[in-house]
C-alpha positions as CSV (number, residue, x, y, z in Angstrom):
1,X,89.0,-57.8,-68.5
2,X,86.2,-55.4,-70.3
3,X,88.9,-52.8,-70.0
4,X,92.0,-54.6,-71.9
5,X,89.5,-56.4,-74.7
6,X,89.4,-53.0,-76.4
7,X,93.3,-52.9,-77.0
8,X,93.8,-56.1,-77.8
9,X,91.3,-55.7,-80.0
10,X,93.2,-52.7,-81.6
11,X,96.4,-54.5,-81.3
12,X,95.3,-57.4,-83.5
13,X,93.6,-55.0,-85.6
14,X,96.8,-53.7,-86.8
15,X,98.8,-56.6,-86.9
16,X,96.0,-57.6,-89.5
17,X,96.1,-54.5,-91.5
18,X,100.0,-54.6,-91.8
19,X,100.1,-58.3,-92.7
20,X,96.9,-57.5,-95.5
21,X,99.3,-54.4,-96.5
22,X,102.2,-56.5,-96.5
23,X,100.3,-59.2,-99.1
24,X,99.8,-56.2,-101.0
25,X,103.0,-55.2,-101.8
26,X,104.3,-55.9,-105.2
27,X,107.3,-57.4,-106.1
28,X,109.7,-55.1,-106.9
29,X,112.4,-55.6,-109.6
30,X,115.9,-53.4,-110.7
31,X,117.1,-54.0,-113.7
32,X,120.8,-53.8,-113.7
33,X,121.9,-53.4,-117.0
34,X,125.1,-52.1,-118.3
35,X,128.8,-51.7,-117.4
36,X,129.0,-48.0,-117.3
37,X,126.5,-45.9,-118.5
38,X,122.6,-47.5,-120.0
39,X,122.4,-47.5,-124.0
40,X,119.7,-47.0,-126.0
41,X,118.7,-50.8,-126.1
42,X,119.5,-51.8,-123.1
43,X,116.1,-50.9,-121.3
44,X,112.6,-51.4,-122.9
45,X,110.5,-48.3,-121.3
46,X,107.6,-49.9,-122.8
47,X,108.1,-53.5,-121.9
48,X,108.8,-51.7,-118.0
49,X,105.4,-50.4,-118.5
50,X,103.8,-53.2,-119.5
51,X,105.4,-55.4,-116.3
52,X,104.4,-52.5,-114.2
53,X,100.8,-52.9,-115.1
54,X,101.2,-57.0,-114.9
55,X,101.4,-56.1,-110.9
56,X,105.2,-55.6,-110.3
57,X,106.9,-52.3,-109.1
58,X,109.6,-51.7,-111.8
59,X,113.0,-49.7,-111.6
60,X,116.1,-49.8,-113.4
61,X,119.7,-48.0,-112.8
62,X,121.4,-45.1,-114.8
63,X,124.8,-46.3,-114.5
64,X,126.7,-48.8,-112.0
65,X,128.3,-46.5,-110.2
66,X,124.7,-46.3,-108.3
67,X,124.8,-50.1,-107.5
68,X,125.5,-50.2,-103.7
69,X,123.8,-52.0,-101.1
70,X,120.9,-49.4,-100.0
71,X,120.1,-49.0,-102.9
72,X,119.7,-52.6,-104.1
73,X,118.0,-53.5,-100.4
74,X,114.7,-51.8,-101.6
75,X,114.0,-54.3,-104.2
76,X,113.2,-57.8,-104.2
77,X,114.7,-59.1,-107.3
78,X,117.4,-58.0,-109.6
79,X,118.1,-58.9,-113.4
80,X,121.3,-58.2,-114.0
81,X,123.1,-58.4,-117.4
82,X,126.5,-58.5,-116.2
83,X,129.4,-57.3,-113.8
84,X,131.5,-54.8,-114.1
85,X,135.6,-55.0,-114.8
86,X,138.0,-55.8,-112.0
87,X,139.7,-52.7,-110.0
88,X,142.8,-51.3,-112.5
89,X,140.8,-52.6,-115.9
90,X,141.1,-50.7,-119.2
91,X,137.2,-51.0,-118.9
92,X,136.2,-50.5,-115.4
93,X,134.3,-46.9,-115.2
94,X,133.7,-46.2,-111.7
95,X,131.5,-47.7,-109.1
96,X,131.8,-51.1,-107.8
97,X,134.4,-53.1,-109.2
98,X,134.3,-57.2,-110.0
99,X,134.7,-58.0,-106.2
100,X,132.8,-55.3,-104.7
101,X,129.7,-56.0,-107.0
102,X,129.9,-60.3,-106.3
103,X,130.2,-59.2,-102.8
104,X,127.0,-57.4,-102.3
105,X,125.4,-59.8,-104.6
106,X,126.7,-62.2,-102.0
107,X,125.1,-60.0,-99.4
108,X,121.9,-59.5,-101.2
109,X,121.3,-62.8,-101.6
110,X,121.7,-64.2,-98.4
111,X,119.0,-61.4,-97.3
112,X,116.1,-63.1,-99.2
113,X,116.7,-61.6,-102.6
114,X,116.2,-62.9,-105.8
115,X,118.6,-62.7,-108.8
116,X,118.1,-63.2,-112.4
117,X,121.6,-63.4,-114.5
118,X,120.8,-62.7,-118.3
119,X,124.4,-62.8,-119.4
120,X,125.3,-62.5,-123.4
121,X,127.4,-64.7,-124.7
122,X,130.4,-63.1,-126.1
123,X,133.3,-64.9,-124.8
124,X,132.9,-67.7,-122.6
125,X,132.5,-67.3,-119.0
126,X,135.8,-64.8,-118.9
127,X,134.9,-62.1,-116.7
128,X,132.3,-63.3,-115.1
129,X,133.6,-67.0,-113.9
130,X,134.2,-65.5,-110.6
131,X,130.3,-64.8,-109.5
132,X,129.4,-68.3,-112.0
133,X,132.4,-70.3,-110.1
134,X,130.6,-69.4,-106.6
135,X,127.0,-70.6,-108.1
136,X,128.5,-74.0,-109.6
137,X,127.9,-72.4,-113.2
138,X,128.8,-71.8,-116.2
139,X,129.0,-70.3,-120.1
140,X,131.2,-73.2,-121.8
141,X,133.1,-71.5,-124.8
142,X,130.9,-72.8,-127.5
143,X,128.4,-71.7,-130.1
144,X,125.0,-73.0,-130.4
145,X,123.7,-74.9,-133.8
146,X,120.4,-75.5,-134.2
147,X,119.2,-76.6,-137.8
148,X,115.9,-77.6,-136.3
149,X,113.0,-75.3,-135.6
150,X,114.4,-72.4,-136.9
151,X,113.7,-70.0,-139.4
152,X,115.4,-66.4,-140.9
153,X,114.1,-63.8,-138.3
154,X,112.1,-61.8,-140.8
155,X,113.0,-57.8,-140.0
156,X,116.8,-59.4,-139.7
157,X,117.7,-60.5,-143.3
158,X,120.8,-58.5,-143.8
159,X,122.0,-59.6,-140.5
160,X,121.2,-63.6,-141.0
161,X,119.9,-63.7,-137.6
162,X,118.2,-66.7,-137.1
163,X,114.6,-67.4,-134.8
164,X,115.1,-70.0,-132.9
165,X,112.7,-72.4,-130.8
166,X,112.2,-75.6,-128.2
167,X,109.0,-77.2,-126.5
168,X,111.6,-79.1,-124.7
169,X,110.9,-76.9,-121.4
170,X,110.6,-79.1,-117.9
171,X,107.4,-79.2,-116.6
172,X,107.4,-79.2,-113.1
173,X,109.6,-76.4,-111.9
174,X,107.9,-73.9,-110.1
175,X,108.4,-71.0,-112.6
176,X,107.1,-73.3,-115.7
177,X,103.1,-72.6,-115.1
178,X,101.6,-71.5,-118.5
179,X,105.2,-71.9,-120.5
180,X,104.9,-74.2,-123.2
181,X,107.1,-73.0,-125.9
182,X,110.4,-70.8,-126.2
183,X,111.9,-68.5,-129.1
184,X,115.3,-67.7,-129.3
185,X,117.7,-65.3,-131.2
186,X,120.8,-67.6,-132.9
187,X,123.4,-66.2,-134.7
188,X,127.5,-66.3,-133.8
189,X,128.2,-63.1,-131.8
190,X,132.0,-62.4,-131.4
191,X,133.3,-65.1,-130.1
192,X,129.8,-66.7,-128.7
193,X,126.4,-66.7,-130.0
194,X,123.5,-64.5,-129.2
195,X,122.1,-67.6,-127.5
196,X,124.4,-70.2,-126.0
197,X,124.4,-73.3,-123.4
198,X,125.0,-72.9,-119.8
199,X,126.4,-75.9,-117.5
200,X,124.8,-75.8,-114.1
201,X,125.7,-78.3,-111.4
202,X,123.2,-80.5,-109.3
203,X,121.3,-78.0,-107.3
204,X,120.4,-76.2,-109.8
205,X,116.8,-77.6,-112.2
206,X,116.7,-77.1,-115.6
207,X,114.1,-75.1,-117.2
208,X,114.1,-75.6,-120.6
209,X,116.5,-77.1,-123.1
210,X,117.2,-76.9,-127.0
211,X,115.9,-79.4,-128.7
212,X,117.5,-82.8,-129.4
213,X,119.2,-82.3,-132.5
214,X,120.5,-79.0,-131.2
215,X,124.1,-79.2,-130.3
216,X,126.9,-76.8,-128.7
217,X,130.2,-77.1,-130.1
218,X,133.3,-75.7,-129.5
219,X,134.5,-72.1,-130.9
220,X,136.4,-72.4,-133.9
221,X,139.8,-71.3,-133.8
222,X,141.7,-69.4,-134.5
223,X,139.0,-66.8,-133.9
224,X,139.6,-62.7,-135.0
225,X,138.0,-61.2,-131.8
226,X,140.0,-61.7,-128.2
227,X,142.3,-64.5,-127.4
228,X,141.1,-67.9,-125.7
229,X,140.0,-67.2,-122.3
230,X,142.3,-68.8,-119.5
231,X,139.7,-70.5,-118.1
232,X,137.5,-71.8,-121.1
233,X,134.8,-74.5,-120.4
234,X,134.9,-76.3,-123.5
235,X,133.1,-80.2,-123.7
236,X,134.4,-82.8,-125.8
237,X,132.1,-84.3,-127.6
238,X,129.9,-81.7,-128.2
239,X,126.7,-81.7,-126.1
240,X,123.3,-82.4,-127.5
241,X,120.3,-80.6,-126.3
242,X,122.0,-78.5,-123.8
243,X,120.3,-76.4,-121.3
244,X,119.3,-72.9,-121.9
245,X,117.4,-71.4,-118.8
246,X,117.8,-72.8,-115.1
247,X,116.8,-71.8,-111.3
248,X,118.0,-72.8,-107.9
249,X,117.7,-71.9,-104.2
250,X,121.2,-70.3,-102.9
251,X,121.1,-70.1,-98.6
252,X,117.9,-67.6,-97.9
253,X,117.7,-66.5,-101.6
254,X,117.1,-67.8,-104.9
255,X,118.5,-67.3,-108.4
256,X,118.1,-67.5,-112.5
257,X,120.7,-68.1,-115.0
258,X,120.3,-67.7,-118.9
259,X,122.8,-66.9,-121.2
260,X,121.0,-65.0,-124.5
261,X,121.4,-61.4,-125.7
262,X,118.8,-59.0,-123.5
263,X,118.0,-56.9,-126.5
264,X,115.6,-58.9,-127.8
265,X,113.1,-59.1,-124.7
266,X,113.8,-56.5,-121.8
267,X,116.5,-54.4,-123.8
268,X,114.1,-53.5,-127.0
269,X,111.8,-56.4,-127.3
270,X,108.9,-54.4,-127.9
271,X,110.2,-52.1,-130.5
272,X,109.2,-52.6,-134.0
273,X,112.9,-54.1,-135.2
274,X,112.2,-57.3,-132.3
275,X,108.4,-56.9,-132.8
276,X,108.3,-59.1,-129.4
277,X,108.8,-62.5,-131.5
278,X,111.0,-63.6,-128.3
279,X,108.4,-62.0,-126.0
280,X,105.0,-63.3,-127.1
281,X,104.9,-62.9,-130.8
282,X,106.7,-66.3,-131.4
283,X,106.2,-67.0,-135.0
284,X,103.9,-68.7,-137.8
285,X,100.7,-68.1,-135.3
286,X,102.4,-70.1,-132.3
287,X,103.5,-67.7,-129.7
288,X,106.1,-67.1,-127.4
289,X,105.8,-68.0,-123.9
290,X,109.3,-65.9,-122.8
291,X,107.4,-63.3,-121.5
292,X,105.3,-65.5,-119.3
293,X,108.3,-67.6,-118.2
294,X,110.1,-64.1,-117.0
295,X,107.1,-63.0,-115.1
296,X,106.9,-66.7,-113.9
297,X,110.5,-66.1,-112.6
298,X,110.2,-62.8,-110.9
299,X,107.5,-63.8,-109.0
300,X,109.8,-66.8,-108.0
301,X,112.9,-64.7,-107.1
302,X,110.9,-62.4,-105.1
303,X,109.0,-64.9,-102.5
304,X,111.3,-65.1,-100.2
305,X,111.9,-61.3,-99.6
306,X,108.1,-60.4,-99.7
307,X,108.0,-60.9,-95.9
308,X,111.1,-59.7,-94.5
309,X,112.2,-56.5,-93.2
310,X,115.9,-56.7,-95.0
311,X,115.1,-56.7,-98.6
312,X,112.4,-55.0,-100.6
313,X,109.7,-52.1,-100.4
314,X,110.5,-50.2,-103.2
315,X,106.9,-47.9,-104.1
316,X,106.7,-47.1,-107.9
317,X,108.0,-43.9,-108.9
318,X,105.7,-43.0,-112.1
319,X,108.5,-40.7,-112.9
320,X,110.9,-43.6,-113.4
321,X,108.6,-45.3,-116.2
322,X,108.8,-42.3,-118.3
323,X,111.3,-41.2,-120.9
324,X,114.0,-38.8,-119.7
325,X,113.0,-36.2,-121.2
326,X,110.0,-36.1,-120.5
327,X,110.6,-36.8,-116.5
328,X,110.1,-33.7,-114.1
329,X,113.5,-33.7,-112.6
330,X,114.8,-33.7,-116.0
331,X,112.9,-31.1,-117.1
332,X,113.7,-28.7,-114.4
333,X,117.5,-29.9,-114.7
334,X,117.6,-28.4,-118.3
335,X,114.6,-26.2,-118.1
336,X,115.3,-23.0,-120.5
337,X,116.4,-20.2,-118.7
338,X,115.8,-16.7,-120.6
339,X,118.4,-14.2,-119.1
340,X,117.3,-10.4,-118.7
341,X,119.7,-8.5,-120.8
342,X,119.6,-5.7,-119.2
343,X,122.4,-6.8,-116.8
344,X,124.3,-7.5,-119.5
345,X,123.6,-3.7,-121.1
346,X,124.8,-2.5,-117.5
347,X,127.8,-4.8,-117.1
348,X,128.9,-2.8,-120.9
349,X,127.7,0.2,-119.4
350,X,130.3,0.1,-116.6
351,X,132.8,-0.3,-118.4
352,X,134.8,1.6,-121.3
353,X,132.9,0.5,-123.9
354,X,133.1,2.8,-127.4
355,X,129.8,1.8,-129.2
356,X,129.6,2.2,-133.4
357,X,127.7,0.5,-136.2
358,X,129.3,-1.7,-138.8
359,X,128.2,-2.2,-142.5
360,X,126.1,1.2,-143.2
361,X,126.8,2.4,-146.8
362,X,126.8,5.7,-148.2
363,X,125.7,6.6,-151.8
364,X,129.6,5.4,-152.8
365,X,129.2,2.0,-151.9
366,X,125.5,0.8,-153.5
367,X,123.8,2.5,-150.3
368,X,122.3,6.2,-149.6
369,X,123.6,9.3,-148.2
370,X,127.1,10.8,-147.8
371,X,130.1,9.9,-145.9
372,X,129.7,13.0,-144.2
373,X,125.9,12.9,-143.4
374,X,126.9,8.9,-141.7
375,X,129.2,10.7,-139.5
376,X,126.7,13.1,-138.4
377,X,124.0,10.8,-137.8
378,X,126.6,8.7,-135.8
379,X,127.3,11.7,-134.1
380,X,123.7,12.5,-132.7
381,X,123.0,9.1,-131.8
382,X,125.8,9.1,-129.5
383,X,128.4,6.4,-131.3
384,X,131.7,6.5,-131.0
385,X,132.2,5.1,-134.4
């Protein structure tokens, strides 16, 4: 017995050290965030930072075209601000198209991940009604008023963007903790608004809602943007106080729905034209508790990945956090290369090459000497002209 203590002892040793390694692990997060290629405020390196340092390991993609399933399976939560184009689209611009990104959302999902849909409002539900259809979801075709608790967003008074807020936010759902109050972009957007109502069936809870007097109401038409989409969710009457932000379970994985514009929180939120009003800031000395409620969330959508094998264990890449220039591989991709010219002065010399000089001028044309005496010099130093 004395001489199989010592390896069980060992054995249960390391089980312990891999379970304490494996409560160690941060959640990881990839930000999914454009169609095609990123743009310049789509992704907040500061606010990435800043979530970094909050205890999360933080990534994001270059372009969809690097969406595929192992690279997605090292992280356990996405935020994804949309889907790409079906195959044959005008728009579509390589990688995954409409079916083949639901799909391995589909996949993802049912492995433990987490997914956090921040979809601007543009028009309707149009392109993406095939992922919302499959998560008894939607984005109704309908602009948001609210002429309650909101004021002119103050770096945005050319624009008329509007600062909107609620307290109305549900207490009890497990991502609320610390979230007391909400700000909001409002202002018509195409042929939405930069924050509009969702509908969300009965599995999903409601986080937070505008306030009472807040109503969504149908877009006016005939609008000057894109035609009426085919499938338009629009309620009749208008609906009061409709939902903003919601979270449900979906088989082994979990997801987030909101429907507001990105750039103001995780797109450029910390930059000084946003000035992180939506993040924290709020306004008038009562902050904003979006931030808080985002963290809240990823923590949420991660849970049920932390302990599997399938999903997650992305390490922080440092590199990723900086700026692209400023990145090592970056660097030696366009590092300066000085060529010796010498091989260029024996690639002339190895061929027929007549050398000469042009522009001297003799005492004729404002300069010195003779034509005669140019010649000669020319002559000694070996030009041909």
């Amino acid at each position: 017995m004395k001489n199989l203590a010592a390896p069980i002892l060992i054995i249960l040793s390391t089980l312990t050290h891999a379970l304490a390694e494996d409560r160690a692990k941060p959640p990881s997060i990839l930000f999914v965030p454009e169609l095609h290629n990123v743009s310049k405020c789509a992704i907040d390196l500061n606010y990435l930072n800043e979530l970094h340092g909050r205890g999360f390991a933080v990534d994001y993609l270059h372009r969809t075209s690097e969406f595929d399933w192992n690279r997605i399976r090292e992280y356990n939560c996405l935020v994804i601000y949309d889907i790409p184009y079906p195959e044959g689209h005008g728009e579509h611009w390589g990688g995954p198209n409409r079916e083949e990104f639901i799909e391995l959302l589909r996949r993802y999902i049912e492995s433990g991940g987490g997914v956090l849909l921040i979809k601007a409002a543009y028009h309707g539900d149009d392109n993406i009604l095939p992922l919302l259809s499959r998560w008894d979801a939607r984005i109704p075709y309908e602009v948001l008023r609210q002429d309650v608790n909101f004021v002119q967003f103050p770096q945005m008074k050319l624009a008329s963007v509007g600062l909107g807020w609620t307290d109305d936010v549900t207490a009890d759902t497990p991502v609320s903790e610390g979230v007391r109050r909400i700000y909001y972009p409002l202002k018509d957007h195409y042929d939405g608004s930069e924050t509009a109502a969702i509908w969300v069936g009965e599995p999903w809870q409601v986080v937070y809602r505008a306030p009472a007097e807040a109503v969504s109401i149908p877009v006016q038409e005939p609008r000057p943007y894109f035609a009426r989409p085919e499938h338009a969710l629009v309620r009749d009457p208008p609906v009061k106080a409709p939902p903003l932000f919601a979270i449900r379970s979906l088989g082994k994985g979990r997801i987030a729905f909101t429907s507001t514009w990105s750039t103001w929180s995780m797109g450029s939120g910390t930059s000084w034209l946003y000035d992180r009003h939506i993040l924290t800031k709020g306004w008038n000395g009562v902050p904003s508790d979006f931030q808080k409620l985002l963290d809240n969330t990823y923590r949420w959508l991660a849970e049920p990945s932390l302990g599997n094998d399938t999903i997650g264990g992305y390490r922080q890449d440092s590199q990723s956090l900086l700026p692209p220039n400023h990145q090592e591989k970056v660097k030696r991709t366009y590092a300066e290369q000085i060529p010796d010219p010498r091989q260029y002065v024996a690639q002339a010399e190895s061929r027929n090459v007549v050398k000469g000089i042009y522009g001297p001028k003799s005492n004729y044309g404002g300069g010195s000497g003779t034509v005669e005496q140019w010649a000669k010099a020319a002559r000694n130093a070996g030009l041909g002209f």
